[in-house]
Z-matrix of the N, CA and C atoms (Angstrom, degrees):
N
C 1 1.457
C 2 1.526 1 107.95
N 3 1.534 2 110.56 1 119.19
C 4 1.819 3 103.10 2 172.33
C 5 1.866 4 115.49 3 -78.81
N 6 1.174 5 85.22 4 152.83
C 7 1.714 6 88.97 5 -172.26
C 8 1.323 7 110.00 6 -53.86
N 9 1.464 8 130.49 7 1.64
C 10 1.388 9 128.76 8 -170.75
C 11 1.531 10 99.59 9 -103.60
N 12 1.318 11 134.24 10 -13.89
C 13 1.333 12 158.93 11 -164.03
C 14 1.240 13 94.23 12 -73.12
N 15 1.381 14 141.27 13 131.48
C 16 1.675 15 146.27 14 152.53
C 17 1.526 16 106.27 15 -75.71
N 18 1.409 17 106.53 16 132.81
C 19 1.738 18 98.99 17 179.87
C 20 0.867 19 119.39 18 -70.82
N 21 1.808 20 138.05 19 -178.98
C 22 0.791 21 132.88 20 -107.04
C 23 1.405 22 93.97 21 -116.20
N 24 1.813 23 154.28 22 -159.80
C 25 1.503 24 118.09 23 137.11
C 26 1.495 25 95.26 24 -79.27
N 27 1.054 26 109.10 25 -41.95
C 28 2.067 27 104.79 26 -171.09
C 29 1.661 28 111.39 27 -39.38
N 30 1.295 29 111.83 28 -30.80
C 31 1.402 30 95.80 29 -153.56
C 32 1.840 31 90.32 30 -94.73
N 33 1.474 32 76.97 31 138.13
C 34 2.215 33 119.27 32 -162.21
C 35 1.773 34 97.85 33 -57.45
N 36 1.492 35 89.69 34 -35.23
C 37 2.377 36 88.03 35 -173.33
C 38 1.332 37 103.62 36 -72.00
N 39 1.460 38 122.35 37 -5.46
C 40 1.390 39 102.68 38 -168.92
C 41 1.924 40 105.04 39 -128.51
N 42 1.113 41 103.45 40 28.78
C 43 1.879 42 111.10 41 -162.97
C 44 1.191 43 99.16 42 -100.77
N 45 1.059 44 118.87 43 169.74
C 46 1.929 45 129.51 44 -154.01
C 47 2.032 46 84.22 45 -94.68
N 48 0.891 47 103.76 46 -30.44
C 49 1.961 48 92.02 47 -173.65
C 50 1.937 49 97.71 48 -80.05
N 51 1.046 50 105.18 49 -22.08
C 52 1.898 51 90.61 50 175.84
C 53 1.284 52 107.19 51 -79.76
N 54 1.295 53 126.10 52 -47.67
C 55 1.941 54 132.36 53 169.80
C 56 1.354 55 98.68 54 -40.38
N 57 1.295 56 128.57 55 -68.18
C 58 0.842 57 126.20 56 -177.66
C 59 2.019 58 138.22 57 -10.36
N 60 2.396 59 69.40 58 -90.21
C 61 1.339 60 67.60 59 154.06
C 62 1.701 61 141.13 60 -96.22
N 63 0.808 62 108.74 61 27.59
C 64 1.648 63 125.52 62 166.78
C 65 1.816 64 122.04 63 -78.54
N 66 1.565 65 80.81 64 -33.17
C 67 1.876 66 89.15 65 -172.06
C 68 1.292 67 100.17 66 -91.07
N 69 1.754 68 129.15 67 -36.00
C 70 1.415 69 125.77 68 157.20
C 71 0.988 70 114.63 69 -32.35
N 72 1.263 71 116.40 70 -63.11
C 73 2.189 72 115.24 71 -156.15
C 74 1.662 73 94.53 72 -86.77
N 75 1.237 74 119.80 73 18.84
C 76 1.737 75 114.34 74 -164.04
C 77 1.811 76 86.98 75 -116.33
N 78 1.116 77 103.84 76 -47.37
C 79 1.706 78 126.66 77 178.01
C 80 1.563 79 98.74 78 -52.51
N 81 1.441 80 123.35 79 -64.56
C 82 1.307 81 130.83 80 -176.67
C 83 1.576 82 118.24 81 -63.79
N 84 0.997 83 116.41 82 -10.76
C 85 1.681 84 125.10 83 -172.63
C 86 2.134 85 84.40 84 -106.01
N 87 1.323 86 119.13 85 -48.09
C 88 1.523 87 105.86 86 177.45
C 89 1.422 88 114.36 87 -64.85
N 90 1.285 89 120.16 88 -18.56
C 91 1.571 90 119.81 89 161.59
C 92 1.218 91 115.80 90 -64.10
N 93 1.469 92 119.84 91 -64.91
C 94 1.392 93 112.39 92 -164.89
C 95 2.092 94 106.00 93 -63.74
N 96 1.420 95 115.26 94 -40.09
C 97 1.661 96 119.97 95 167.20
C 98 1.516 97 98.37 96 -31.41
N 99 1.379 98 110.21 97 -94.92
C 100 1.925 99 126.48 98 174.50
C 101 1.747 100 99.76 99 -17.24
N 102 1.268 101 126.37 100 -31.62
C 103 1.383 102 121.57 101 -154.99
C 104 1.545 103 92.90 102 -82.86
N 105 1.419 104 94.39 103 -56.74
C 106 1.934 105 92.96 104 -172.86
C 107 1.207 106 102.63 105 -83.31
N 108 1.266 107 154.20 106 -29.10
C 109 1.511 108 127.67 107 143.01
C 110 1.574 109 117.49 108 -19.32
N 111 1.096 110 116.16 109 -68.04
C 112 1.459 111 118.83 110 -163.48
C 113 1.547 112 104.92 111 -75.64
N 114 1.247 113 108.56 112 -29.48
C 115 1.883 114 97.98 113 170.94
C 116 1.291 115 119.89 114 -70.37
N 117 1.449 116 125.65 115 -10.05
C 118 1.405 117 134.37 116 -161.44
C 119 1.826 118 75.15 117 -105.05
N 120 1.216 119 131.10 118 -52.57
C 121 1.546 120 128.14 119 -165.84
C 122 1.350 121 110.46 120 -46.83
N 123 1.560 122 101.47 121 -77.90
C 124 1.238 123 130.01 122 -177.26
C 125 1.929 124 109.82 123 -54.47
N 126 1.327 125 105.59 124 -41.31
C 127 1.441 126 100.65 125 179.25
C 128 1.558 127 112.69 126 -83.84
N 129 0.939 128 137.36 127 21.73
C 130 1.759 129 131.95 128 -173.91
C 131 1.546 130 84.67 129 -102.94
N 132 1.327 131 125.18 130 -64.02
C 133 1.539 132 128.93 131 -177.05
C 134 1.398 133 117.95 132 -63.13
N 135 0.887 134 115.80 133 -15.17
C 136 1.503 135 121.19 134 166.22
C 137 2.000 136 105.78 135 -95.86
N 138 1.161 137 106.10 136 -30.16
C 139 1.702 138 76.86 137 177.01
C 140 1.712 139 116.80 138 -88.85
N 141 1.550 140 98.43 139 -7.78
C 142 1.814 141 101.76 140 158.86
C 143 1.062 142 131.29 141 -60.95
N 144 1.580 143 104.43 142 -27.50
C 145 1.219 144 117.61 143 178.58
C 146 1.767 145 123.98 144 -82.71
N 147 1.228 146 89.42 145 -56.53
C 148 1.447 147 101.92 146 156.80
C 149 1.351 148 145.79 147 -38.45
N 150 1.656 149 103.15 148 -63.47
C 151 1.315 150 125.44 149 -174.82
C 152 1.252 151 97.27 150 -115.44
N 153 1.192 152 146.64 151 46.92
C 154 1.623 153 129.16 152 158.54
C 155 1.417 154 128.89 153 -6.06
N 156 1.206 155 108.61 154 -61.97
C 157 1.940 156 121.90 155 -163.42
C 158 1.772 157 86.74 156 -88.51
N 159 0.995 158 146.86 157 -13.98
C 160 1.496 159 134.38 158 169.92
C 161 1.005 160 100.77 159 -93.76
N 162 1.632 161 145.92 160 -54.77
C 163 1.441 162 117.55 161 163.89
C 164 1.545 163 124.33 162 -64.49
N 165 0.811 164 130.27 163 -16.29
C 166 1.824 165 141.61 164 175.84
C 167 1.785 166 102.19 165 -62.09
N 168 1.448 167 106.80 166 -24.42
C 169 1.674 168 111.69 167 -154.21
C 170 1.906 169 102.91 168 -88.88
N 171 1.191 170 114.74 169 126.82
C 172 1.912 171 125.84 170 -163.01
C 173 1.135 172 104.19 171 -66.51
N 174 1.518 173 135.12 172 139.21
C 175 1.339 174 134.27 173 -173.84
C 176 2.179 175 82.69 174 -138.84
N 177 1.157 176 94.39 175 118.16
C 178 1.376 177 84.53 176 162.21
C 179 2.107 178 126.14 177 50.58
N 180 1.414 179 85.79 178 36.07
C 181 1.168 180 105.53 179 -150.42
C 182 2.002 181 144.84 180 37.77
N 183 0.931 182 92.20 181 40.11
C 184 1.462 183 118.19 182 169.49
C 185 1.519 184 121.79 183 -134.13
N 186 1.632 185 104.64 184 132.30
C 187 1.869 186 86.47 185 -173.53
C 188 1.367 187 118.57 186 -62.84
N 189 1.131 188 140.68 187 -145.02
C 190 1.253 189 122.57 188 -171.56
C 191 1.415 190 92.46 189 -110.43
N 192 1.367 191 133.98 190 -27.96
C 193 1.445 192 122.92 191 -176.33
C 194 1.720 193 107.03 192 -50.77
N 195 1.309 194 101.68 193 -57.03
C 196 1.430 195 98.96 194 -155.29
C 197 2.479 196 109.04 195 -81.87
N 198 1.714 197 84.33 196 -12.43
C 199 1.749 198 84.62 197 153.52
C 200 1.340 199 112.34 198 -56.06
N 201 1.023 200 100.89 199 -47.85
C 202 2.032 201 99.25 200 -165.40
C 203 1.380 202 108.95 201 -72.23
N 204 1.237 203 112.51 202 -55.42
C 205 1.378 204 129.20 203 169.38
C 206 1.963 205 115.52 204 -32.92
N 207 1.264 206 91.50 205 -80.62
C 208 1.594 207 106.02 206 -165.52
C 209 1.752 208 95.50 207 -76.86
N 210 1.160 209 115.60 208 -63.03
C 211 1.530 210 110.81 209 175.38
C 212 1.353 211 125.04 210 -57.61
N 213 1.373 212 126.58 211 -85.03
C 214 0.942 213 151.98 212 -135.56
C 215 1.806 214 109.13 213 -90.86
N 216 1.458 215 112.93 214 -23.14
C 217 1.390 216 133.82 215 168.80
C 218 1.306 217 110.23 216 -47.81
N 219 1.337 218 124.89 217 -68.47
C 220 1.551 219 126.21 218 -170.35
C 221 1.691 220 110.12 219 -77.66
N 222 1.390 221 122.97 220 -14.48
C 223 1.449 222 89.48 221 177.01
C 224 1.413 223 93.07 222 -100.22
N 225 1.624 224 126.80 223 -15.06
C 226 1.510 225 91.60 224 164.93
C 227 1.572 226 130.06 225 -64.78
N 228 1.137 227 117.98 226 -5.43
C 229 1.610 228 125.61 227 169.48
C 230 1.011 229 95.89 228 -77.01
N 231 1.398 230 143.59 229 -52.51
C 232 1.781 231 141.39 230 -163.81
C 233 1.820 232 102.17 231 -60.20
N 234 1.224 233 105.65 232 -36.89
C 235 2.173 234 113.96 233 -166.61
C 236 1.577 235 73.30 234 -96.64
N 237 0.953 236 148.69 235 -80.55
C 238 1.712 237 123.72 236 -171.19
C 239 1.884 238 111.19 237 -30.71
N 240 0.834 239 110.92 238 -78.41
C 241 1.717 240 116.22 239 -173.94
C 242 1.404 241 95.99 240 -52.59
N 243 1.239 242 146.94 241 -50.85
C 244 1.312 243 146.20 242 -174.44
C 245 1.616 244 114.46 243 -56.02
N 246 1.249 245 119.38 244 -47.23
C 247 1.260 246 124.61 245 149.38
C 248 1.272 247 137.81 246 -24.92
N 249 1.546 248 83.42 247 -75.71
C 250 1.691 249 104.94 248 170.28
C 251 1.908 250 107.36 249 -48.88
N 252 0.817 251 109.68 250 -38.92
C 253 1.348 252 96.99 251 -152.11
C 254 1.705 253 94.78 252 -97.64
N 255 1.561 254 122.37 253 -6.70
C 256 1.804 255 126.03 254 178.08
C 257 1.569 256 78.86 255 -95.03
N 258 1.378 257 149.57 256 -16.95
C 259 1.545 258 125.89 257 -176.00
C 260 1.828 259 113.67 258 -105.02
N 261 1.544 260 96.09 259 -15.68
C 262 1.324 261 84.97 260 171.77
C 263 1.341 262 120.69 261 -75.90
N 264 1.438 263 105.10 262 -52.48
C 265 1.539 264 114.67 263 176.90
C 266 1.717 265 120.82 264 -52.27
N 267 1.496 266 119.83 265 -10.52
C 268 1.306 267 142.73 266 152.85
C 269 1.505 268 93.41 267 -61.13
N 270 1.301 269 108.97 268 -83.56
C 271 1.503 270 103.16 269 -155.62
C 272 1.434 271 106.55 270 -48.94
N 273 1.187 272 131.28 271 -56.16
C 274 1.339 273 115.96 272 -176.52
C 275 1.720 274 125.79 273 -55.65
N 276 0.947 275 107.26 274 -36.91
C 277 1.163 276 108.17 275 -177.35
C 278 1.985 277 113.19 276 -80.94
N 279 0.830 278 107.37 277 -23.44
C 280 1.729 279 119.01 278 157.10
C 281 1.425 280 109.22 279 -74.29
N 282 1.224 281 128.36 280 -19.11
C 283 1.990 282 138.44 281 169.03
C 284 1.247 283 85.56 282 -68.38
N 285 1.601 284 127.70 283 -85.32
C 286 1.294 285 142.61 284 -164.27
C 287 1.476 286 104.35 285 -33.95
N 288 1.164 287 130.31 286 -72.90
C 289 1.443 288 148.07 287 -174.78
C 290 1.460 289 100.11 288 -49.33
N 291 1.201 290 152.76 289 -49.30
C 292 1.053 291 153.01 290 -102.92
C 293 1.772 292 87.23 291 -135.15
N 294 1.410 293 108.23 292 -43.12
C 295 1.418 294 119.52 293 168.59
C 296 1.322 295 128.76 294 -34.81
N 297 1.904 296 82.06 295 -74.41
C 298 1.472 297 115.01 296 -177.84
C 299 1.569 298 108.59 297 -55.62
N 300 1.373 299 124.82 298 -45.97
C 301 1.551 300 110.88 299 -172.84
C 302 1.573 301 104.42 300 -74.02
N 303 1.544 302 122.01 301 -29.53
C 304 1.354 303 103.54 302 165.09
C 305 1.439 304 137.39 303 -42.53
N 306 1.440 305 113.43 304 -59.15
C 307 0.864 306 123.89 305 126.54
C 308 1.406 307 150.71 306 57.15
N 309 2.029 308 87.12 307 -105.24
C 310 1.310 309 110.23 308 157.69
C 311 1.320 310 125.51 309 -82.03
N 312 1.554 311 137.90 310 -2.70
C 313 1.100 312 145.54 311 159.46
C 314 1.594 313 126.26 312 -49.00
């Protein structure tokens, strides 16, 4: 098949039940990402609130709110997206594989 070629309907990597389930388990991995985003969101303002004198307390000369905050905030977004994107390319390619030996049966 030349790369200019549209696949085939037969062929299994490209059928509405592999998208399917590919975009499910792709959907479910952007939930749990969104999840620890938003616990890191939602929980920074809640442990100010909460815990005052543990975020108030100096780590490296910054209290600890604004470590997490100003420091420590963006590369946990960088190991979130980094994730995401070493588990998607897993998942698909474990779809593919998983296909193909069917498949061959």
């Amino acid at each position: 098949m030349s790369p200019h070629t549209p696949p085939s309907s037969e062929d299994p990597v490209h059928s509405d039940s592999f998208l399917r389930t590919l975009m499910r388990r792709q959907l479910q991995l952007s939930v749990a990402c969104a999840a620890a985003f938003l616990i890191l969101l939602i929980g920074l303002p809640l442990a100010n609130y909460f815990a005052p004198d543990l975020m108030a307390m100096r780590v490296a000369g910054f209290t600890l709110s604004w470590l997490i905050l100003g420091v420590l905030f963006f590369p946990f977004v960088w190991v979130i997206a980094w994730i995401f994107i070493r588990r998607s390319i897993a998942l698909e390619e474990d779809e593919v594989a998983s296909v193909k030996t069917s498949t061959r049966r």
